[in-house]
C-alpha positions as CSV (number, residue, x, y, z in Angstrom):
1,X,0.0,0.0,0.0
2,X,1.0,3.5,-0.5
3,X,-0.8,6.7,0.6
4,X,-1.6,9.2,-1.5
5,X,0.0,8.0,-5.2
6,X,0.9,10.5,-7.6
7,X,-2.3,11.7,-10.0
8,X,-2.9,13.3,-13.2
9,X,-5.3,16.7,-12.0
10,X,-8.3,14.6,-13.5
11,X,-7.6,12.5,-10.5
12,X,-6.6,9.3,-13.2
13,X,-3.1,7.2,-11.3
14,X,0.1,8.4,-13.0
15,X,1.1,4.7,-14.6
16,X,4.1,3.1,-13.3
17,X,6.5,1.4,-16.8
18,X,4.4,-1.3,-18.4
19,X,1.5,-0.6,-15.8
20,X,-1.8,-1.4,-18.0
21,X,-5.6,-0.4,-16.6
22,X,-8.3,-2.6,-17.1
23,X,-11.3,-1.2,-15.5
24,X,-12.8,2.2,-13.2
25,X,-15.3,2.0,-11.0
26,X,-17.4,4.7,-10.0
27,X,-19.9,5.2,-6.9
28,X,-18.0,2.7,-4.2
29,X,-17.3,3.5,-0.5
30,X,-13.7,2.3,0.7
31,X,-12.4,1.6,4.0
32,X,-9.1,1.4,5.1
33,X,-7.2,1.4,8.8
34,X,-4.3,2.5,10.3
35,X,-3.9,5.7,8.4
36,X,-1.7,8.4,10.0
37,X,-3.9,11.5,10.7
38,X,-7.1,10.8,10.7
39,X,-9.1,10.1,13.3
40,X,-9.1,6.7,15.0
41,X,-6.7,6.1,12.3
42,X,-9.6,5.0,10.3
43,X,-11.1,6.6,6.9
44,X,-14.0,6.3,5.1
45,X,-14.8,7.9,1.8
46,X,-16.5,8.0,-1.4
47,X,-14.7,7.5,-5.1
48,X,-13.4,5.7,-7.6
49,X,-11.2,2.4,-8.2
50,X,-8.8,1.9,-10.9
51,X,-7.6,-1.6,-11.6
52,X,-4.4,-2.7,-13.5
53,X,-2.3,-5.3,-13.9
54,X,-0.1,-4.3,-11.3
55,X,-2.3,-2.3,-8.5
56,X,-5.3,-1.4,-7.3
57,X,-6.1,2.5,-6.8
58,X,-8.9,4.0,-4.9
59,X,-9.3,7.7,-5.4
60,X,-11.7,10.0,-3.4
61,X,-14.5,12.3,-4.6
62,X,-13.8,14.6,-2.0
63,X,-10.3,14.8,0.4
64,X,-10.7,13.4,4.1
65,X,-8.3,15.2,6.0
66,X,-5.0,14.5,4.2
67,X,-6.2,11.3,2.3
68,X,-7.1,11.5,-1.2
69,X,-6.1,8.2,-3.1
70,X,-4.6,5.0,-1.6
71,X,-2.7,2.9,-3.8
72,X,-2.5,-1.6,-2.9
73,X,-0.1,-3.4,-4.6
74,X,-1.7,-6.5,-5.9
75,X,1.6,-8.8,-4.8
76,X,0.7,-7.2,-1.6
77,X,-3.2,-7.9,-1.0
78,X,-4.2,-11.2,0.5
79,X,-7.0,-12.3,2.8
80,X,-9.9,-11.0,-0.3
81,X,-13.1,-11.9,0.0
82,X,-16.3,-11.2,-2.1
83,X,-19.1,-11.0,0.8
84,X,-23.0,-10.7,0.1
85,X,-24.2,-9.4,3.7
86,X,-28.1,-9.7,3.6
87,X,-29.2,-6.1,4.8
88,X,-25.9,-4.2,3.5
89,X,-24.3,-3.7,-0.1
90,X,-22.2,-6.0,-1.6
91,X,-18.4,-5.9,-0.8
92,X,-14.8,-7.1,-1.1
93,X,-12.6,-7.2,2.3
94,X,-9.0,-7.8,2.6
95,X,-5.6,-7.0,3.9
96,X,-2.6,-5.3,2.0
97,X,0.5,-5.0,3.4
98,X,2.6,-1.5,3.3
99,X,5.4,-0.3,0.8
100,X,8.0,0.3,3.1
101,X,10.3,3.4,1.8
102,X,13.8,2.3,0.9
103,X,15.8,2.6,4.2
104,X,12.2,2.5,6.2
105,X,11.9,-0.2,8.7
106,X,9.3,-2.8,7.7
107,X,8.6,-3.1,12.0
108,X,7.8,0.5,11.8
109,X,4.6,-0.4,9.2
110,X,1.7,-2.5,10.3
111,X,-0.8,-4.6,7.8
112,X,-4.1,-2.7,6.5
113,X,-7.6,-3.8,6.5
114,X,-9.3,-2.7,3.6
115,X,-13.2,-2.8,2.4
116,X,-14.3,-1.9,-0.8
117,X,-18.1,-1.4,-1.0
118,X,-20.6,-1.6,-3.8
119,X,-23.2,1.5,-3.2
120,X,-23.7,1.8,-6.8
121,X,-25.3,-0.9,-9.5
122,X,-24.3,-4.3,-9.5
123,X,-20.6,-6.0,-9.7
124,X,-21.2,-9.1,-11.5
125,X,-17.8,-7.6,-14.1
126,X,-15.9,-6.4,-11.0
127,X,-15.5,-8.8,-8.5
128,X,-14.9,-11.6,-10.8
129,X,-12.3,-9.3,-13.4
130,X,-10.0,-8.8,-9.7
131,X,-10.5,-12.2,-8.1
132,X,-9.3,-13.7,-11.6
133,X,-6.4,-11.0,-12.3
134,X,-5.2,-11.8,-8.0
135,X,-4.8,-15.1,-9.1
136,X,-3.0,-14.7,-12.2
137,X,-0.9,-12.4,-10.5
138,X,0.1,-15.1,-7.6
139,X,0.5,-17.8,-9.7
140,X,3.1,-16.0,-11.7
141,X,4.6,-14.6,-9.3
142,X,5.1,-18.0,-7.8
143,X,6.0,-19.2,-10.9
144,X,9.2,-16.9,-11.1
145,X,9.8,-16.5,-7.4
146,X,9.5,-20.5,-6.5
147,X,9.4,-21.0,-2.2
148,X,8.7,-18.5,0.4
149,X,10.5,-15.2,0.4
150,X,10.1,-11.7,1.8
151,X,7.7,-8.9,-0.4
152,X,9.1,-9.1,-3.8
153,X,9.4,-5.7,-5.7
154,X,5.3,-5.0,-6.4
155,X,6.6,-3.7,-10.0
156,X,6.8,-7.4,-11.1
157,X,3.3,-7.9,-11.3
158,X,4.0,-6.1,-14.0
159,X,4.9,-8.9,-16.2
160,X,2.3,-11.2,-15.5
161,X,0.1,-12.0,-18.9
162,X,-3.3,-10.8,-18.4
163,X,-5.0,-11.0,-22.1
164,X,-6.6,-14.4,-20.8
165,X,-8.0,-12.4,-18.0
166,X,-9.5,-9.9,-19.9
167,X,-10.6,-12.2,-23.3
168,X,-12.5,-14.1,-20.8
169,X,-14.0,-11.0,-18.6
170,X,-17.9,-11.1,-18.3
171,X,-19.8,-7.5,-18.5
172,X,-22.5,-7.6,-16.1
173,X,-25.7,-5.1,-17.5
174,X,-26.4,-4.2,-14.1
175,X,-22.5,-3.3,-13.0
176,X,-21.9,-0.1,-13.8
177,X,-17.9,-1.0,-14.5
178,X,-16.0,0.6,-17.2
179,X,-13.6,-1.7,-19.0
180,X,-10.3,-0.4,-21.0
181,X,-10.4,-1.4,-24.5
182,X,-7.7,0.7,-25.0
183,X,-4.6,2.8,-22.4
184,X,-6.2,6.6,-21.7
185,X,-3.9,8.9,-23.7
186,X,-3.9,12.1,-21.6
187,X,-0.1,12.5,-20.7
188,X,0.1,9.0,-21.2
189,X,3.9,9.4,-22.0
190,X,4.3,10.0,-18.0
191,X,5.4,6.8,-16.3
192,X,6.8,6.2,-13.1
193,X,9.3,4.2,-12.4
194,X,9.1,2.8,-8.6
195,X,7.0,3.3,-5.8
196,X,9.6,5.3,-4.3
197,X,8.9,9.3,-4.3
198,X,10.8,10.2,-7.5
199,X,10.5,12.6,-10.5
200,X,8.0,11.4,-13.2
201,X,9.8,9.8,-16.1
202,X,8.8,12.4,-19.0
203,X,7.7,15.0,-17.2
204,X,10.9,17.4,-17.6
């Protein structure tokens, strides 16, 4: 996780190198603990997620305090679940675990707990889309990183093939989901680089 990621002013993620978005969805409510500021160290806010094949982005309507986007590697999620509460809306749980800055001390930075929920419209193209792309993600990952190791570099993802992902992606009518058919183009030469705070490649 990273607070805060770098954003174009129409609030789209500034792509990492080979970073490719599949889908943005509108009208959700996220959750998320353990953020330093607020209060209880909890937030709650209104927005939009963007999904790609190396991170998931949640991006606020409105600021909370000093919280606008928050950014979860997908290398770093685990714990997911879809869950279909009978009196509330539709939503996806989990834990991600922080991008500790280089020279940061991992002890220093504690697991979130995240909830991503559905106010808006079905997500019958959503929840399946992530749940499928997680996977694909892990098993590469494992693939190329055999036996049990600390956090790998969440750029890797990266390389993981997603085209069976998305050839086999269902579009729900009643899930108001956007799919990329093709990269947005707006100052799409911008790419970072790392997850570290550096100068955006192309932007000099």
């Amino acid at each position: 996780m990273a607070l805060n990621p770098q954003l174009f002013p129409n609030g789209m993620p500034v792509p990492f190198t080979n970073e490719m978005f599949i889908l943005v969805r509108d009208g959700v409510e996220f959750e998320v603990d353990k953020i330093p500021g607020s209060q209880g160290g909890c937030v709650k806010a209104r927005g939009t997620i963007y999904l790609s094949n190396i991170r998931m982005i949640f991006v606020a309507s409105h600021p909370v305090g000093n919280f606008f986007a928050f950014d979860m590697p997908l290398l770093y999620v685990h714990d997911e679940k879809f869950n279909q509460p009978i009196f509330h809306c539709n939503n996806i749980s989990g834990h991600v675990e922080p991008v500790v800055p280089e020279n940061g001390h991992r002890a220093l930075y504690s697991t979130h707990s995240f909830k991503i929920l559905f106010k808006e419209g079905g997500c019958g193209t959503f929840v399946p889309l992530f749940l499928n792309l997680i996977s694909s993600v892990r098993q590469y990952n494992q693939q190329v990183n055999p036996g049990p190791q600390p956090l790998v570099d969440p750029l890797q993802a990266a390389q993981t093939p997603v085209d069976e992902v998305m050839r086999h992606a269902y579009v729900d009518p009643n899930d108001p989901t956007r799919i990329f058919l093709q990269q947005p183009t707006a100052q799409s030469q911008l790419r970072r680089r790392t997850y570290q705070s550096q100068p955006v490649e192309g932007s000099t």
